[in-house]
mmCIF file of the N, C-alpha and C atoms, coordinates in Angstrom:
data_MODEL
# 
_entry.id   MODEL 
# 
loop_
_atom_site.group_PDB 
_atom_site.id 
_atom_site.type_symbol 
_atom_site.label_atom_id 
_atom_site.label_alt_id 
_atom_site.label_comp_id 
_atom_site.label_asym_id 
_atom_site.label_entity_id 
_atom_site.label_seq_id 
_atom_site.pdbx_PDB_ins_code 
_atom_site.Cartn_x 
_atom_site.Cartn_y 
_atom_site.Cartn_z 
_atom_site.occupancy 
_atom_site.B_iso_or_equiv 
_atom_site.pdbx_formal_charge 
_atom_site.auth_seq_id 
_atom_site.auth_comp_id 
_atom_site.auth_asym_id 
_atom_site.auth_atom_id 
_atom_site.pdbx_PDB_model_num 
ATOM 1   N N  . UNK A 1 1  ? 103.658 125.147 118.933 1.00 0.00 ? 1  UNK A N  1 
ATOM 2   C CA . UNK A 1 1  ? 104.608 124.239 118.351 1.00 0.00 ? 1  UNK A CA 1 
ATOM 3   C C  . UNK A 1 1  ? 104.209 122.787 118.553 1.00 0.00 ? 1  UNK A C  1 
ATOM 4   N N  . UNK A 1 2  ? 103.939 122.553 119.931 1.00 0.00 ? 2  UNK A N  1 
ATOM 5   C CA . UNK A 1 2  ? 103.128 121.168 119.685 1.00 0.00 ? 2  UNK A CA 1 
ATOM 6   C C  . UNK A 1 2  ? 102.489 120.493 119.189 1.00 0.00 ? 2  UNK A C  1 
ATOM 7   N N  . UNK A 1 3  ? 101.303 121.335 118.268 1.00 0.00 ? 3  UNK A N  1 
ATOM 8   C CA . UNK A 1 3  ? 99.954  121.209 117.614 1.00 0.00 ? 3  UNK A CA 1 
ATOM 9   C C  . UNK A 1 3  ? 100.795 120.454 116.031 1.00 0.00 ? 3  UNK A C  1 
ATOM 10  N N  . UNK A 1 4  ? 101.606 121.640 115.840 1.00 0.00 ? 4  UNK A N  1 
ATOM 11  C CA . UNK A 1 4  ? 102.538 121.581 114.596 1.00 0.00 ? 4  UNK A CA 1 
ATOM 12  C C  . UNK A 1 4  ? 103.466 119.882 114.346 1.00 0.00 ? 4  UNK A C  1 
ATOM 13  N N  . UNK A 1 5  ? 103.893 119.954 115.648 1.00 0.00 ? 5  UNK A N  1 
ATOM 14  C CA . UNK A 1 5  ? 104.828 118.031 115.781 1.00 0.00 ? 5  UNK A CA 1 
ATOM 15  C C  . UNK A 1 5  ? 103.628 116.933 115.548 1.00 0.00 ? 5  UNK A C  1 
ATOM 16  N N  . UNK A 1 6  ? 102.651 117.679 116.487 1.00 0.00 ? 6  UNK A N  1 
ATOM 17  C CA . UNK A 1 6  ? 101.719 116.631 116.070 1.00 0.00 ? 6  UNK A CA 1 
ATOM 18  C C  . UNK A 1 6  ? 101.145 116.360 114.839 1.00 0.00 ? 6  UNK A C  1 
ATOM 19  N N  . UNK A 1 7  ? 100.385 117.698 114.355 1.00 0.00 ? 7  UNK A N  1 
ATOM 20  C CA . UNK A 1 7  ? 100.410 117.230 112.771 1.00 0.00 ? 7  UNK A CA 1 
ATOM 21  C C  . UNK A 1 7  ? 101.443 116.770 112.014 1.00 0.00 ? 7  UNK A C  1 
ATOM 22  N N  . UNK A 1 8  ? 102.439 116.703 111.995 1.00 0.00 ? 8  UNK A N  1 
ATOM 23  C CA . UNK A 1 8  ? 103.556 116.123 110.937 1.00 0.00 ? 8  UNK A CA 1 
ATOM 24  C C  . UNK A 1 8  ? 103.707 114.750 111.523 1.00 0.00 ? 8  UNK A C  1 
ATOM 25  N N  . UNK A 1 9  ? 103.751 114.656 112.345 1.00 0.00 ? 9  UNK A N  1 
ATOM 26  C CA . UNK A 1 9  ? 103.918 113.017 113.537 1.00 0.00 ? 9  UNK A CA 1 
ATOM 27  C C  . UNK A 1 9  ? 102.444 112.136 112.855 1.00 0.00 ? 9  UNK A C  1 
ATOM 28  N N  . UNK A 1 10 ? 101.267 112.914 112.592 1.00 0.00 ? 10 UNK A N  1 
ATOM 29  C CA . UNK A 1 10 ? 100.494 112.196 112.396 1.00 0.00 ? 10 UNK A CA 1 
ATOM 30  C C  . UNK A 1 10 ? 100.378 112.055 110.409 1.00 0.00 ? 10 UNK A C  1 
ATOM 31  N N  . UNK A 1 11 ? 100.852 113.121 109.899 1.00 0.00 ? 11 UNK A N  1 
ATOM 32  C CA . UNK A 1 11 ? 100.921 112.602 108.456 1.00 0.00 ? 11 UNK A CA 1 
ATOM 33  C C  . UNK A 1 11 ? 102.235 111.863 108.371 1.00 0.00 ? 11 UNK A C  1 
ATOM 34  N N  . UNK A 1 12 ? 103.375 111.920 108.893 1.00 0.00 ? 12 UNK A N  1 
ATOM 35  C CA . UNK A 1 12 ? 103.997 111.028 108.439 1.00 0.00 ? 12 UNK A CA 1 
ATOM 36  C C  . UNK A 1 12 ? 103.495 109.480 108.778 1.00 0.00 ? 12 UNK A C  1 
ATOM 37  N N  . UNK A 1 13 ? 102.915 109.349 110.068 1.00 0.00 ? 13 UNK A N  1 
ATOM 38  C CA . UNK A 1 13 ? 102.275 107.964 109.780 1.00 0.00 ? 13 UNK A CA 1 
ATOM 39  C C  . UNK A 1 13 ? 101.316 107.211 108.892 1.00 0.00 ? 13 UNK A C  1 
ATOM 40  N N  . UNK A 1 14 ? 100.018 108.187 108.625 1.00 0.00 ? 14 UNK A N  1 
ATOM 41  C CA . UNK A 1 14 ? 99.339  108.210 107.332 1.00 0.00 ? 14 UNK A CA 1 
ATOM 42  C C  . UNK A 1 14 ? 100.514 107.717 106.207 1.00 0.00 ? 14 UNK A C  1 
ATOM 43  N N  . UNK A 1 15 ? 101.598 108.075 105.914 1.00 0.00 ? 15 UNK A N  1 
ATOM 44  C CA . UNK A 1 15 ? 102.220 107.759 104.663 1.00 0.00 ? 15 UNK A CA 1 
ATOM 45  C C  . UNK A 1 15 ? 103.005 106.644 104.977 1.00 0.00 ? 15 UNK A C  1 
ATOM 46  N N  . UNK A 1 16 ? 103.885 106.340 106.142 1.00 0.00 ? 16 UNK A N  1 
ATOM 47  C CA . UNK A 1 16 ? 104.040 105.188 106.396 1.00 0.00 ? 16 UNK A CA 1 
ATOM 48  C C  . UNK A 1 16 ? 102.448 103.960 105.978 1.00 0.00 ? 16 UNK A C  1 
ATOM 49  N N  . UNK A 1 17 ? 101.932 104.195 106.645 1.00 0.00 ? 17 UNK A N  1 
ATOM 50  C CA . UNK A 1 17 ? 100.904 102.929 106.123 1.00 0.00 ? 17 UNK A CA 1 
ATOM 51  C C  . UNK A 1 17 ? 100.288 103.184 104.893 1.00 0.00 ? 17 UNK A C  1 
ATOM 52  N N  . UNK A 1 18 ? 99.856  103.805 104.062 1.00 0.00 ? 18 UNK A N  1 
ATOM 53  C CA . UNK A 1 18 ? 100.172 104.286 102.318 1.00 0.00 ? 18 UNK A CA 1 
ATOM 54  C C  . UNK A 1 18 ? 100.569 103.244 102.155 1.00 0.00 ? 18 UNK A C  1 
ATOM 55  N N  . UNK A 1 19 ? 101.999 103.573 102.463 1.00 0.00 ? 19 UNK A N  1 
ATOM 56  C CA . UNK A 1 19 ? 103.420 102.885 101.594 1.00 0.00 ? 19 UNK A CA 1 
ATOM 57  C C  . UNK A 1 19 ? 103.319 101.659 101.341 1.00 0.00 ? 19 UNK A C  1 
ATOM 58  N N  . UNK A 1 20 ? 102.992 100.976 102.916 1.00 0.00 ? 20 UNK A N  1 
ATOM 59  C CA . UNK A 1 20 ? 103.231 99.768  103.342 1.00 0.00 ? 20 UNK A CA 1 
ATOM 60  C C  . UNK A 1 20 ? 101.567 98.886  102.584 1.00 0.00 ? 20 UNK A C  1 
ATOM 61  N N  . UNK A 1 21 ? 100.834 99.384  101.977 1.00 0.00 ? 21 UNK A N  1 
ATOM 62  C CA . UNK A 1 21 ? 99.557  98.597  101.364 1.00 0.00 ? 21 UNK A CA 1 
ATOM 63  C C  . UNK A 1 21 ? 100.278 98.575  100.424 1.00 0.00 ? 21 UNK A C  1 
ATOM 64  N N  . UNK A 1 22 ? 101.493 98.720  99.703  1.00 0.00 ? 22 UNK A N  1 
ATOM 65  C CA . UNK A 1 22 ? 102.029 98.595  98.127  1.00 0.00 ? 22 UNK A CA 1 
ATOM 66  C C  . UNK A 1 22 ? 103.046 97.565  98.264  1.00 0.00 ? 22 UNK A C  1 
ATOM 67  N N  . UNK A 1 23 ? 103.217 96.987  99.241  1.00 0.00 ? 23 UNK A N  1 
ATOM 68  C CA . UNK A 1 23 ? 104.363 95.845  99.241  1.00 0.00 ? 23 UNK A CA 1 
ATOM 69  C C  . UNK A 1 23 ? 104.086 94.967  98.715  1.00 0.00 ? 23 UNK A C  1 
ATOM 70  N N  . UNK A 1 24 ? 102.345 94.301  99.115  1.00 0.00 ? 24 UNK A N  1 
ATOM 71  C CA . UNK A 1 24 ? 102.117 93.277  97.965  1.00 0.00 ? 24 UNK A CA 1 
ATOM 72  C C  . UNK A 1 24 ? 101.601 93.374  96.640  1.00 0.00 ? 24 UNK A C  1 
ATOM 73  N N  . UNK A 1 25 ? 102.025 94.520  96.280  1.00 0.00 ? 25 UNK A N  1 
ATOM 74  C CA . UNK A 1 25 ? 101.287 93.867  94.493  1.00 0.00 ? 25 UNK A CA 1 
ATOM 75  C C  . UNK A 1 25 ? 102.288 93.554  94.219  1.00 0.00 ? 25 UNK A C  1 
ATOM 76  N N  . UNK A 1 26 ? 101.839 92.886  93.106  1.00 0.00 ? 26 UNK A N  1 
ATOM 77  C CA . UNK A 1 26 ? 102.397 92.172  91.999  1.00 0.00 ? 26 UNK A CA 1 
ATOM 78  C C  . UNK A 1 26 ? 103.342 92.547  91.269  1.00 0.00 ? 26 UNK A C  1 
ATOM 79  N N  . UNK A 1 27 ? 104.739 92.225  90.598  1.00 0.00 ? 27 UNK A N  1 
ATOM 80  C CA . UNK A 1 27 ? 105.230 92.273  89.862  1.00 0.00 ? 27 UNK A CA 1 
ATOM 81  C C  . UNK A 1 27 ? 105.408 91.149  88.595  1.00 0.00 ? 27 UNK A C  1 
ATOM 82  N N  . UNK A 1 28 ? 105.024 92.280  87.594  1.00 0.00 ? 28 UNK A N  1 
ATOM 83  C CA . UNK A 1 28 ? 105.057 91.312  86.330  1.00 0.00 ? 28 UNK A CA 1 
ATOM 84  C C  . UNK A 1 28 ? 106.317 90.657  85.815  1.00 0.00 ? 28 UNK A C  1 
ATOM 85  N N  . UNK A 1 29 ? 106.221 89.764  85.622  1.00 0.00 ? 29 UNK A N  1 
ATOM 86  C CA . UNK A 1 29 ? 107.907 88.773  85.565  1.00 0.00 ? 29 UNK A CA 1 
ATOM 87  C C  . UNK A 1 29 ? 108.217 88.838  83.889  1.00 0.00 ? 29 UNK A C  1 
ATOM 88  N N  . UNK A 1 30 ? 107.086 88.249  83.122  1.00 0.00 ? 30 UNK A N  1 
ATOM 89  C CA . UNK A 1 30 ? 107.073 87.956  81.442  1.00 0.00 ? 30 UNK A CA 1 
ATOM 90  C C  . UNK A 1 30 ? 105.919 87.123  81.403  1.00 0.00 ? 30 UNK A C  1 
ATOM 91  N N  . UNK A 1 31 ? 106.120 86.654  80.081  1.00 0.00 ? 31 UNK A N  1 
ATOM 92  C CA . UNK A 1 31 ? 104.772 86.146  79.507  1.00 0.00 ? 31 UNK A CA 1 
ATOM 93  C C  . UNK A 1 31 ? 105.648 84.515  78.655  1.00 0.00 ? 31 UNK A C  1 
ATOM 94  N N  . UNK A 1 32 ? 104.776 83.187  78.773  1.00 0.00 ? 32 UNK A N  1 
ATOM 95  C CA . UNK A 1 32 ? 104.803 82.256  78.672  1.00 0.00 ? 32 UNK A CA 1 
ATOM 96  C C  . UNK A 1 32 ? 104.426 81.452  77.711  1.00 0.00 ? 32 UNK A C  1 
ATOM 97  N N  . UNK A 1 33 ? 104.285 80.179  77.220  1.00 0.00 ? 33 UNK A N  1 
ATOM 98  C CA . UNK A 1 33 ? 104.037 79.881  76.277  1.00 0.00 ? 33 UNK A CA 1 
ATOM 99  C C  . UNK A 1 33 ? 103.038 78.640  76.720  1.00 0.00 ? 33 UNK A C  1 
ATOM 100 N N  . UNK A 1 34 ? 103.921 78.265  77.956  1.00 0.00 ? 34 UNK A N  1 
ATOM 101 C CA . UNK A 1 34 ? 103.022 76.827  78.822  1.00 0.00 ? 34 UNK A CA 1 
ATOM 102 C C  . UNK A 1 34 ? 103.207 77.148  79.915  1.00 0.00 ? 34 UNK A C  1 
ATOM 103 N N  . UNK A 1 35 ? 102.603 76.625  80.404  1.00 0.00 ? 35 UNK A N  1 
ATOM 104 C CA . UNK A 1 35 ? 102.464 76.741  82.177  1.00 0.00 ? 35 UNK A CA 1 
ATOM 105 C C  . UNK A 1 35 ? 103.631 75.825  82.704  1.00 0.00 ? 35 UNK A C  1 
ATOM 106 N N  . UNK A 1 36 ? 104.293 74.772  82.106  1.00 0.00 ? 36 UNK A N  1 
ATOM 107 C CA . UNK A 1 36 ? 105.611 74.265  82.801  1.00 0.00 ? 36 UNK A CA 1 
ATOM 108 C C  . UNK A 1 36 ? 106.550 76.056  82.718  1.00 0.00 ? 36 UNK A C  1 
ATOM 109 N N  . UNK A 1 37 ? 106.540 75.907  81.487  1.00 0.00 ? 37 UNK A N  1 
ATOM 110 C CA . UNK A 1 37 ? 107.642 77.041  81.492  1.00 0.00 ? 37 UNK A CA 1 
ATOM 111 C C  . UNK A 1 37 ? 107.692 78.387  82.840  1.00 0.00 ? 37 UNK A C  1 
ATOM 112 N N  . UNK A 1 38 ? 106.611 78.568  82.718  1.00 0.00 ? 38 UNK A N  1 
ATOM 113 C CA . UNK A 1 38 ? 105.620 79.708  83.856  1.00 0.00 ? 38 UNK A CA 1 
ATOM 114 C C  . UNK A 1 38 ? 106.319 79.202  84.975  1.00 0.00 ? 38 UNK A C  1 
ATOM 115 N N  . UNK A 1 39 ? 105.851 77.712  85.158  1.00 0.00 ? 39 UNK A N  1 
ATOM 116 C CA . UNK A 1 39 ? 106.228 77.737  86.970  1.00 0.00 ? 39 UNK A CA 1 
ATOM 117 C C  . UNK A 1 39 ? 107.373 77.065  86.891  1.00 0.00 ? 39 UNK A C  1 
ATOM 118 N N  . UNK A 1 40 ? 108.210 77.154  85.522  1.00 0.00 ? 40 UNK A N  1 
ATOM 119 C CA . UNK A 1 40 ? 109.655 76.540  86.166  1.00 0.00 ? 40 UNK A CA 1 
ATOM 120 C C  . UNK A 1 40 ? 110.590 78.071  86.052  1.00 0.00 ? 40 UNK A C  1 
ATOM 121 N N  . UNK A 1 41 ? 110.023 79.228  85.900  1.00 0.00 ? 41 UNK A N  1 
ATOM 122 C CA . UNK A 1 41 ? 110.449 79.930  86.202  1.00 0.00 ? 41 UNK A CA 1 
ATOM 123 C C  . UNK A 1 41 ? 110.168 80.520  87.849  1.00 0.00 ? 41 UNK A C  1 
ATOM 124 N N  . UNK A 1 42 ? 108.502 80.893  87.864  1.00 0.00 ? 42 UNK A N  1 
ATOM 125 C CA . UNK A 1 42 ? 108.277 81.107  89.527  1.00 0.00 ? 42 UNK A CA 1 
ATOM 126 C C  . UNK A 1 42 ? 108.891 80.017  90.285  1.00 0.00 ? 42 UNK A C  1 
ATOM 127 N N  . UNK A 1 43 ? 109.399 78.740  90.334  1.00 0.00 ? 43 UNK A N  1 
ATOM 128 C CA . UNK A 1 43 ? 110.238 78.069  91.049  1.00 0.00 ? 43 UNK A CA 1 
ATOM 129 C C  . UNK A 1 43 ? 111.512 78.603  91.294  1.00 0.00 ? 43 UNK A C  1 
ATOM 130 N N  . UNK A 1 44 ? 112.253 79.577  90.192  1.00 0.00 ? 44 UNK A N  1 
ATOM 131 C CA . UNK A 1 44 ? 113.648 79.719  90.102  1.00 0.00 ? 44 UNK A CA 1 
ATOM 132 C C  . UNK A 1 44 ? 113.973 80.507  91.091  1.00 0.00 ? 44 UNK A C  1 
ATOM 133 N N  . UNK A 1 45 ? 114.975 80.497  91.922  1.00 0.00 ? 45 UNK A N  1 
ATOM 134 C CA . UNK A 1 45 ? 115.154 81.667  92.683  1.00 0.00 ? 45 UNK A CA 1 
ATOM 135 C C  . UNK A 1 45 ? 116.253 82.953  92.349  1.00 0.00 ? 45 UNK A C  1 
ATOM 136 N N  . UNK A 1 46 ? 116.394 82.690  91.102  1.00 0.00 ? 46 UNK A N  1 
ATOM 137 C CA . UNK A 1 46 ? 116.647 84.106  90.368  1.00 0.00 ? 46 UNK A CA 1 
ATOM 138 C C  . UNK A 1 46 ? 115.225 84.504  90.103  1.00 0.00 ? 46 UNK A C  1 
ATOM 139 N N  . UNK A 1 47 ? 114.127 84.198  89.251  1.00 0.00 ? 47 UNK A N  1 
ATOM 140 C CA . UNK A 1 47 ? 113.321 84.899  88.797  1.00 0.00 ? 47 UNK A CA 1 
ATOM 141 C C  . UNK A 1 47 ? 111.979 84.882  89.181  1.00 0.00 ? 47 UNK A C  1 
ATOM 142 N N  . UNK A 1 48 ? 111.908 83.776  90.202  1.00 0.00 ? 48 UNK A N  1 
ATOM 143 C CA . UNK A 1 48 ? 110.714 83.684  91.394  1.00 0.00 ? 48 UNK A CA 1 
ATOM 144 C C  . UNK A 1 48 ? 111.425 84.424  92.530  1.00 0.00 ? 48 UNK A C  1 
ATOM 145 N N  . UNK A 1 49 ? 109.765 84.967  92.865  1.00 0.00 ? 49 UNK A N  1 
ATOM 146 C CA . UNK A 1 49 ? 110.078 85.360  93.970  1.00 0.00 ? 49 UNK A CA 1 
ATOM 147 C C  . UNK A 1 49 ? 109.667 84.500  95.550  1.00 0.00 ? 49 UNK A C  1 
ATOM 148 N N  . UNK A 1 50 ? 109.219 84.666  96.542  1.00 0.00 ? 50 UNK A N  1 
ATOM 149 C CA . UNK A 1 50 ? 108.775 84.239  97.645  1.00 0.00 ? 50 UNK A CA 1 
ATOM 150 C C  . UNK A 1 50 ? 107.348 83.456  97.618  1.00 0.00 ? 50 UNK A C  1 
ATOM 151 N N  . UNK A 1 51 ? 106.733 84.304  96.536  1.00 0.00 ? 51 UNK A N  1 
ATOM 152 C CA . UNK A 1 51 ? 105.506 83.948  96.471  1.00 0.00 ? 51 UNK A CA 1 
ATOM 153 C C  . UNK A 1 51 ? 105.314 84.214  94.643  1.00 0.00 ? 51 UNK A C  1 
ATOM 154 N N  . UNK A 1 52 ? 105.056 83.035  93.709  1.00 0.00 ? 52 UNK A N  1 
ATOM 155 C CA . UNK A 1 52 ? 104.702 83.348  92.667  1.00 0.00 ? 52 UNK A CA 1 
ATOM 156 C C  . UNK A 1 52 ? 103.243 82.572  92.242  1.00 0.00 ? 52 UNK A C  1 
ATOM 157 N N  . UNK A 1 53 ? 102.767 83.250  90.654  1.00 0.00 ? 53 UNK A N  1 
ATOM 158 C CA . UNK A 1 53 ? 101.585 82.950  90.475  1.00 0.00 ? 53 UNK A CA 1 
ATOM 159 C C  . UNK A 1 53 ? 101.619 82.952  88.471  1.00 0.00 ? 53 UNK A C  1 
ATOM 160 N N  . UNK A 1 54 ? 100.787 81.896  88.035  1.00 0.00 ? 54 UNK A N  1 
ATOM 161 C CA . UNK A 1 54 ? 100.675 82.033  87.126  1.00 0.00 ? 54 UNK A CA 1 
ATOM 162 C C  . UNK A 1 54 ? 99.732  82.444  86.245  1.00 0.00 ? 54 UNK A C  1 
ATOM 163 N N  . UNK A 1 55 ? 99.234  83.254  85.469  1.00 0.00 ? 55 UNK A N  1 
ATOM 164 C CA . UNK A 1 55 ? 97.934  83.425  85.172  1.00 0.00 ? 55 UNK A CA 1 
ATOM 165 C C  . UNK A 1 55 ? 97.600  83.036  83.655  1.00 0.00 ? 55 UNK A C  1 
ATOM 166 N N  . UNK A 1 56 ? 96.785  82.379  83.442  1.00 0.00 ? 56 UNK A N  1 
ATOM 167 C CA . UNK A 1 56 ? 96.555  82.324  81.580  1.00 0.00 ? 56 UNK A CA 1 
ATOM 168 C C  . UNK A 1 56 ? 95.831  83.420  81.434  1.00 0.00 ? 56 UNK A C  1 
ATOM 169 N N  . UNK A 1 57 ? 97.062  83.555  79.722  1.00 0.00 ? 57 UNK A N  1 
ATOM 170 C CA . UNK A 1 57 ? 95.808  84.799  79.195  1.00 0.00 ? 57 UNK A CA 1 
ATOM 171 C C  . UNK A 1 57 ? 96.140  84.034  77.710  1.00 0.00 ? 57 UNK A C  1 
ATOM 172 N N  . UNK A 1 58 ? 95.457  85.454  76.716  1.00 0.00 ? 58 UNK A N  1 
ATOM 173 C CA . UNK A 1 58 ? 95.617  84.989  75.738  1.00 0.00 ? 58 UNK A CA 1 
ATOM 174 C C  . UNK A 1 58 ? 96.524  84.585  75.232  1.00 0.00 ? 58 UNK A C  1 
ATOM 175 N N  . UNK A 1 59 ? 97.672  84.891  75.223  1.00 0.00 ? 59 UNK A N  1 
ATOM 176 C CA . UNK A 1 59 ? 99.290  84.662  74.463  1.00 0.00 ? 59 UNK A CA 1 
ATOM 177 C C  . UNK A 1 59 ? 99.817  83.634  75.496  1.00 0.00 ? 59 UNK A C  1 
ATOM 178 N N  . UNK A 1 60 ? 99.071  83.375  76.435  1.00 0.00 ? 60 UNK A N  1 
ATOM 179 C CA . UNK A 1 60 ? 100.029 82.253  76.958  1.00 0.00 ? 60 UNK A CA 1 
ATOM 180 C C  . UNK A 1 60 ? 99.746  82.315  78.467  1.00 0.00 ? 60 UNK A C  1 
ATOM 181 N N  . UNK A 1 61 ? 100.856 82.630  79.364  1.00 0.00 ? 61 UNK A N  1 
ATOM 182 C CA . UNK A 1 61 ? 100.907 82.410  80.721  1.00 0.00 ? 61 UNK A CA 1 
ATOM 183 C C  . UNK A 1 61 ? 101.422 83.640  81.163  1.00 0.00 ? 61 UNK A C  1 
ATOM 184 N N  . UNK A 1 62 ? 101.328 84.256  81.910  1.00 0.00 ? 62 UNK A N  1 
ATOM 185 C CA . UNK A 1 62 ? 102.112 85.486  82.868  1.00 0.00 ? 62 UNK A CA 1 
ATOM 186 C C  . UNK A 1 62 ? 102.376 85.062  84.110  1.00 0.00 ? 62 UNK A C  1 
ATOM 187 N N  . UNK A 1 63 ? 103.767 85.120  84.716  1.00 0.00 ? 63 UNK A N  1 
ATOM 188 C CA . UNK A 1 63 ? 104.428 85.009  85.498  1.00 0.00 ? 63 UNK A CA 1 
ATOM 189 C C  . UNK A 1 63 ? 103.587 86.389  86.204  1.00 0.00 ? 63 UNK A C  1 
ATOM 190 N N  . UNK A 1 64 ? 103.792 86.188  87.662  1.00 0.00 ? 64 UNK A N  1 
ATOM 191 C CA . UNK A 1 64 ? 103.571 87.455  88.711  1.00 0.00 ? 64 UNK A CA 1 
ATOM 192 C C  . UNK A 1 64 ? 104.602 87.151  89.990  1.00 0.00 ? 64 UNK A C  1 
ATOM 193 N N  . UNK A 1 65 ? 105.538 87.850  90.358  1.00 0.00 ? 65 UNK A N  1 
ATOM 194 C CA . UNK A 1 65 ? 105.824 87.449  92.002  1.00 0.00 ? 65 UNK A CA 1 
ATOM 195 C C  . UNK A 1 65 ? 105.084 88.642  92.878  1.00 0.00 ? 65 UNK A C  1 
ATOM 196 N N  . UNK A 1 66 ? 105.326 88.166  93.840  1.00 0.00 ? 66 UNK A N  1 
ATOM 197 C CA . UNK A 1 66 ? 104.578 89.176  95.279  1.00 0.00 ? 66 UNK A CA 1 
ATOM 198 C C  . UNK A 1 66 ? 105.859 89.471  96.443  1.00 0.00 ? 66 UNK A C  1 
# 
């Protein structure tokens, strides 16, 4: 029975730290037209988050928070 706690003791930690490498990606917010617009949204604290980022693409700007 011991062998048994231990294996489950040790995959549930394996999945604890899994989990925990997915906290920082990115979430996609929308897409922009200018970069004021972009970061006067990642400024907002409705629709920014803690950490935002803007990226150009073709159609414009993409919002990301973390």
């Amino acid at each position: 029975m011991k062998i048994k706690t231990a294996l489950v003791a040790g995959v549930f930690v394996l999945g604890a730290v899994a989990a925990g490498t997915g906290v920082a990606s990115a979430e996609f917010i929308g897409n922009y037209a200018t970069y004021e617009a972009c970061a006067a949204d990642g400024n907002s604290p409705r629709t920014g988050g803690t950490e935002w980022q803007c990226v150009e693409v073709a159609g414009g700007w993409d919002l990301h928070t973390f």
